[in-house]
N, C-alpha and C positions, 0 to 999 in steps of 0.2 A: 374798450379795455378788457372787456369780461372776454367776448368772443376772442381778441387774439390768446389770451391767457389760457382759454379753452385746446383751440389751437394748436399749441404749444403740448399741450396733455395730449392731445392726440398723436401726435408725434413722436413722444418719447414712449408712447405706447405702442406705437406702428412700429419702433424699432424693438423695442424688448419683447416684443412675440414674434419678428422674425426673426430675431438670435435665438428665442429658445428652439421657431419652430426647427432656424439652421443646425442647431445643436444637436435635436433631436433627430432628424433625418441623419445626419452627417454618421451619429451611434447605433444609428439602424440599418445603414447602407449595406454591411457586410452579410445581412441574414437572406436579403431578399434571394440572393443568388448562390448562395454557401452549397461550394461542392467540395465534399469531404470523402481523403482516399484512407481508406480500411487496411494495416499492413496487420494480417493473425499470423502467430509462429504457429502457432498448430489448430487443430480441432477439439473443442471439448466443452462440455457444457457448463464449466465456470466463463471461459473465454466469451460463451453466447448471450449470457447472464449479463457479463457487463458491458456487452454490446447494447444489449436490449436496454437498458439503463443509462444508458449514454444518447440511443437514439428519441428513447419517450420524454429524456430532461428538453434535447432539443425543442420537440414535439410540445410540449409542455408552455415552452416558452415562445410558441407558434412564430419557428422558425421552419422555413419552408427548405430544405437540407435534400441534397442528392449526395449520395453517398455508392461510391464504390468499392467494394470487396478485395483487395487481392488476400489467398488462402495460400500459402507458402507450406504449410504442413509437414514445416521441420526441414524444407530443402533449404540452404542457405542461396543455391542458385538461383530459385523462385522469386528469392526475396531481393534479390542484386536488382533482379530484372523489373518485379516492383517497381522500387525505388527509380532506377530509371524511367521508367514511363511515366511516376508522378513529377519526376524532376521537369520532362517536357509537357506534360499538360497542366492545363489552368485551374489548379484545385485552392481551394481556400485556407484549407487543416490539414493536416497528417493526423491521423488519431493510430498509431503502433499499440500490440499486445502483443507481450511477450519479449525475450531477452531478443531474440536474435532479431525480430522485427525493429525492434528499438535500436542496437546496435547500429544496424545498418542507416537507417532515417537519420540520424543524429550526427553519424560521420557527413555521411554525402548531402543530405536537403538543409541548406543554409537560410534558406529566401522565405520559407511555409512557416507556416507557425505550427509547431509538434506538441500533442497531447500523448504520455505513453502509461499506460496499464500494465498491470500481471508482470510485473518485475521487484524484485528484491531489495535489489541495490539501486542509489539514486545517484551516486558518483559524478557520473557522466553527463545526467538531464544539468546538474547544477553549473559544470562547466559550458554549456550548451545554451548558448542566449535566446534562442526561439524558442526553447523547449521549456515543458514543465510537466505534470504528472501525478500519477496515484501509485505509491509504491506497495507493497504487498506486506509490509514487515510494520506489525503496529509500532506505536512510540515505545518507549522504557515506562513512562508514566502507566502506559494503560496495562500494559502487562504486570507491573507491578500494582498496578488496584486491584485488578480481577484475582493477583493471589493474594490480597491483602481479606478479598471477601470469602475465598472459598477457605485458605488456613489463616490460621492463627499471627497476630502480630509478634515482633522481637523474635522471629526464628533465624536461623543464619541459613542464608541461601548461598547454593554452589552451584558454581557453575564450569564449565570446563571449553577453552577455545586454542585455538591458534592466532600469535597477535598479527600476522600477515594482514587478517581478514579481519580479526576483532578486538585488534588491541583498545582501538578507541570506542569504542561501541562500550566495552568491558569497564574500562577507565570511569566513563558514562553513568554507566550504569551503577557501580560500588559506587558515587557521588547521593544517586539519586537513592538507591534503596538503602543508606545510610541515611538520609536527611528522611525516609520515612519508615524509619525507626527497625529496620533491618541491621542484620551483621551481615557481611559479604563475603565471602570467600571463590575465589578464582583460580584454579590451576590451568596454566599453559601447556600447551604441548608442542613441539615442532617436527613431530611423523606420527600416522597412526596408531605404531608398535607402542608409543607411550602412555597414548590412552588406558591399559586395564591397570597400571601405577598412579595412573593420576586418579580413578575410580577408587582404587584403595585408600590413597588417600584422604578419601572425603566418608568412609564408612562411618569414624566417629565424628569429624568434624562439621558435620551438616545435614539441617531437616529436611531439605527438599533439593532436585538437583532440576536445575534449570536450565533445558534445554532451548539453546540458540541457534540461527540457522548458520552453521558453519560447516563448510565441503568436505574438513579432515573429521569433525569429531561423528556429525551426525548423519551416518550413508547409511545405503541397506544394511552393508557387513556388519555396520557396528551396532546396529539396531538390537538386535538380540541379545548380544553383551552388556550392555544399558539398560535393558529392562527386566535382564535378571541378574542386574547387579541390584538395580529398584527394589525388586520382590524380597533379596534373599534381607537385604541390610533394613526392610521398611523403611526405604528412604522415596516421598513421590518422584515421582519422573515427571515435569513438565513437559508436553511436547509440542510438535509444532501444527499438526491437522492432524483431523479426527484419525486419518489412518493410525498413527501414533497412536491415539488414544484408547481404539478398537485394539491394539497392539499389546497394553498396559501402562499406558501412561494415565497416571491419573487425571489430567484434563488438558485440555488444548486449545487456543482462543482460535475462533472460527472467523471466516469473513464472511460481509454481505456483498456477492459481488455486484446485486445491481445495486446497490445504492455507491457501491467505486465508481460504476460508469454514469451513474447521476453524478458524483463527486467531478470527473475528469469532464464531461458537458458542461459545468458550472466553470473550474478553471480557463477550459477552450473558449468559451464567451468572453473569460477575462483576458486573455490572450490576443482575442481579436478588436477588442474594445481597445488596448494598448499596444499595440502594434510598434509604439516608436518607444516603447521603454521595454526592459529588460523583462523576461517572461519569471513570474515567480516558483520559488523553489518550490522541488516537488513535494508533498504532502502523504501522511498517513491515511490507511482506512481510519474513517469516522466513528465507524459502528463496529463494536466487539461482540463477538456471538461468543459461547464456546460448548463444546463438546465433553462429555463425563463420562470417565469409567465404574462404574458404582463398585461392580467386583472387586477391583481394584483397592476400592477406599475399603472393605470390607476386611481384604485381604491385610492391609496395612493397618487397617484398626484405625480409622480414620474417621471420624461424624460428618458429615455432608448434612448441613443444613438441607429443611424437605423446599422452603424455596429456592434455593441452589439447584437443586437435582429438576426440580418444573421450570426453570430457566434455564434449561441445557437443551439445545436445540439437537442433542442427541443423545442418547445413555445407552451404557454397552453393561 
């Protein structure tokens, strides 16, 4: 009685380790052989950053990965042509950087599973059922902490868009910087000519002017006119990268981009691991760096905490 009861133990044991061993071969099958095609819009050493971050998460997670390059470098032909040769060969991922590399992947490769970097907007990844990604535009939440830590609480921020591109984004945002403990203010504009009425505008109505990435407000052109409209009214200028900030803006939230392409490594596993369900939406940078005009705060009569300022991964 004992030995068959034994028996029996042994059997249900013989079965539960080879379902997990089946389990586990079955979530490890895709690494052994993972060849992954490389679509770059350009050349530049953010792009290389979080390649390099992309390939050491693999690496990391002793995934044995061939990867192939195609470097487009802003021709959209290059990148047609890309896309085709991964559409006919046997590759595992699409990993795109950059808008135009993305574009293209995201129309034409239906069948790959797509990871896409160094873009702005996620529109399109979310419509895009293989795809998913690291977009370049931190959350509302973080940008609104990091000026929670460098100014003062209860100020009223302005901001200045076009609703084409930022109506909702905007909408968004007045929600969130009012439930922490901001006043909002937003002027629209619908052509660039409106922009120096909309600045005026905001001379008495607001402590800080917070710049978002929008095509009409924030261009080269209007660069200059914004940041000494900043100076003359001492109102800060939030900007968007250090160029801005080296410029006059008083500060700028920075990216880390290898830890994006550690971030976009991490979702591509989750990608390939689920394969028959839908790819998840794409995601913010994790990590806020930012960059400090000191002059700036001097000029504006501003205090800049001295941890603030050794926490700036740059000071101008």
């Amino acid at each position: 009685m004992q030995s068959s009861k034994n028996k029996i133990i042994e059997i249900v044991m013989l079965i539960t380790l080879t379902a997990v061993f089946s389990n586990t071969f079955q979530g490890m099958s895709y690494a052994k052989n993972l060849r992954v095609a490389v679509i770059k819009s350009f050349a530049s050493t953010p792009f290389e950053e979080t390649l390099s971050g992309f390939k050491e998460s693999l690496k990391k997670e002793e995934i044995e990965a061939d990867f192939e390059i195609f470097s487009a470098n802003g021709d959209p032909i290059k990148v047609r042509e890309a896309v085709q040769q991964i559409k006919s060969g046997d590759f595992s991922l699409v990993f795109t950087m950059g808008s135009l590399a993305t574009d293209n992947a995201l129309t034409e490769i239906t069948n790959i599973p797509i990871v896409s970097s160094m873009i702005l907007k996620d529109d399109k990844i979310k419509k895009t059922p293989n795809a998913t990604g690291v977009v370049l535009e931190f959350s509302i939440e973080t940008q609104l902490k990091c000026m929670q830590q460098i100014l003062p609480k209860g100020i009223t921020i302005g901001t200045i868009y076009n609703s084409k591109e930022n109506g909702k984004f905007v909408e968004t945002a007045a929600a969130i910087a009012k439930s922490m403990g901001y006043k909002f203010y937003a002027k629209e504009i619908n052509t660039p000519q409106d922009l120096p009425s909309a600045l005026e505008s905001m001379a008495n109505s607001v402590d800080v002017l917070w710049g978002i990435p929008d095509s009409m407000v924030l261009t080269p052109e209007t660069s200059k006119h914004i940041l000494l409209f900043s100076l003359r009214n001492r109102i800060p200028f939030i900007g968007l990268s250090s160029a801005w900030t080296k410029a006059g803006a008083l500060y700028s939230l920075e990216r880390n981009y290898n830890d994006i392409g550690i971030q976009c490594a991490e979702l591509a596993l989750s990608l390939l691991r689920n394969q028959k369900e839908r790819a998840t939406n794409p995601v913010p940078p994790r990590k806020a760096l930012y960059s400090i005009n000191f002059k700036t705060a001097q000029q504006l009569k501003i205090e800049i905490p001295e941890n603030i300022i050794n926490g700036a991964i740059q000071v101008y």
